[in-house]
N, C-alpha and C positions, 0 to 999 in steps of 0.2 A: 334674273329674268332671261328669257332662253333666248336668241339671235332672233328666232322666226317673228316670236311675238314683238321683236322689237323693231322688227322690218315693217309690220302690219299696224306697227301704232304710228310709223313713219309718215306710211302709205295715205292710214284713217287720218292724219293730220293736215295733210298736204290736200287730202281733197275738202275735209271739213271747213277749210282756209279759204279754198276754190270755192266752195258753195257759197262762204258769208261775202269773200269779194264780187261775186257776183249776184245776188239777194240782195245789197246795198245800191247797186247802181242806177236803179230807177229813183231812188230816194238823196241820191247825191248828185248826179245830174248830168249832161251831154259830157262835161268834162272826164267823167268816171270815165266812161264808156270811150273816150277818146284816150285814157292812160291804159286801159283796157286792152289795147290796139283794135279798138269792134270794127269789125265791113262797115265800110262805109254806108249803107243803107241802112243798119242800125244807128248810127250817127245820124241819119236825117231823122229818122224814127224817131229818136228821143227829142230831138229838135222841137219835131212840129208834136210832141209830145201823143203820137198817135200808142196802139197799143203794139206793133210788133218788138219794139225794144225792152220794153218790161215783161212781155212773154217768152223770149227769148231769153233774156237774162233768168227768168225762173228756172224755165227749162233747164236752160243748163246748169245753173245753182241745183237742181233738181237729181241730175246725175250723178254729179262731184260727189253729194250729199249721201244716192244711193253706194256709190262709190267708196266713201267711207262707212257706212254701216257694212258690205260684206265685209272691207278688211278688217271689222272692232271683231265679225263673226267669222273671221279665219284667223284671227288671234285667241280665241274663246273667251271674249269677254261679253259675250253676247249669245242666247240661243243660236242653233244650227239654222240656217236659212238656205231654202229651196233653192236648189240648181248652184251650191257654192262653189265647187269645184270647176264650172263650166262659168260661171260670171266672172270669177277672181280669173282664169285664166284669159276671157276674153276681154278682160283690164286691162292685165299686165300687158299685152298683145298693144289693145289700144293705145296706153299709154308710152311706152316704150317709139311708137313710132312715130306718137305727138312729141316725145323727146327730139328722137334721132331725126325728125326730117329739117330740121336749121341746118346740117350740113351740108348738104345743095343749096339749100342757100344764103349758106354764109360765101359757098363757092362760088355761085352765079349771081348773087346780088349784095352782097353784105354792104354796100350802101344805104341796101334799103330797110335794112334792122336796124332796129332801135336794142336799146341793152334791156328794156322790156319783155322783148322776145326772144333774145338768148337765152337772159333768167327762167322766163317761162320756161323755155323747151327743157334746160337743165334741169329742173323741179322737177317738172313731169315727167323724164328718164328718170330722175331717182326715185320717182312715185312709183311707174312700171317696175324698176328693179328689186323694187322694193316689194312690192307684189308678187313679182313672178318668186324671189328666195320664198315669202314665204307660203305661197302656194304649196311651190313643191317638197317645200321643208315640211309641212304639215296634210301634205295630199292624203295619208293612210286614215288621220284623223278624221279628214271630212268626207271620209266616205258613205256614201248613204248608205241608210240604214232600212 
């Protein structure tokens, strides 16, 4: 199996991961959402059981989710999907910087991390890194047509 596609099945797993961890949360309970590290106003949300915390959790279960279908279709295990070169790029993008921003503040607060949010941020650089190789390792491939 070739690097790229191995990068993209990384990538498709790590967000497939993200989507069910967050698609569960409404159905397991303030607690999730509190191991979650959620905003505090989703914490009250799931509390008083109103609907912004399970829309919210969709939501973003929602993207994770679209997230891992272009990497399964920048690995080719999937038809070509509209705008793939420009979504998998504005991932990798995303995700890399939802990595990288704990180093401010591991600098400026690292009291107030938990090893929740280290792990997170770690995951999700290797999810962008993992995006971005195989982006550009298979950029000729998904050229439109």
């Amino acid at each position: 199996m070739k690097f790229e596609k191995i990068c993209f099945l990384i990538a498709a797993g790590i967000s497939f991961f993200g989507a069910i961890i967050h698609w569960i949360a409404p159905f397991v309970g303030v607690d999730w959402y509190m191991f979650l590290t959620s905003p505090q106003w989703v914490v009250t949300s799931a509390k008083a059981q109103t609907w912004q915390a399970p829309a919210g959790a969709a939501g973003v279960g929602g993207l994770m989710f679209l997230c891992g279908v272009y990497a399964c279709a920048g690995a080719g295990l999937t038809k070509r999907i509209p705008l793939s070169r420009c979504a998998l790029c504005t991932i990798s993008l995303i995700c890399i910087v939802r990595g990288a921003l704990i180093v401010p503040l591991l600098i400026k607060i690292p009291e107030r991390l938990s090893a929740f949010d280290i792990t997170a941020s770690f995951v999700w650089l290797i999810a962008g890194i993992c995006f971005a190789v195989g982006t550009v390792s298979r950029w000729n491939v998904m050229r439109p047509q």
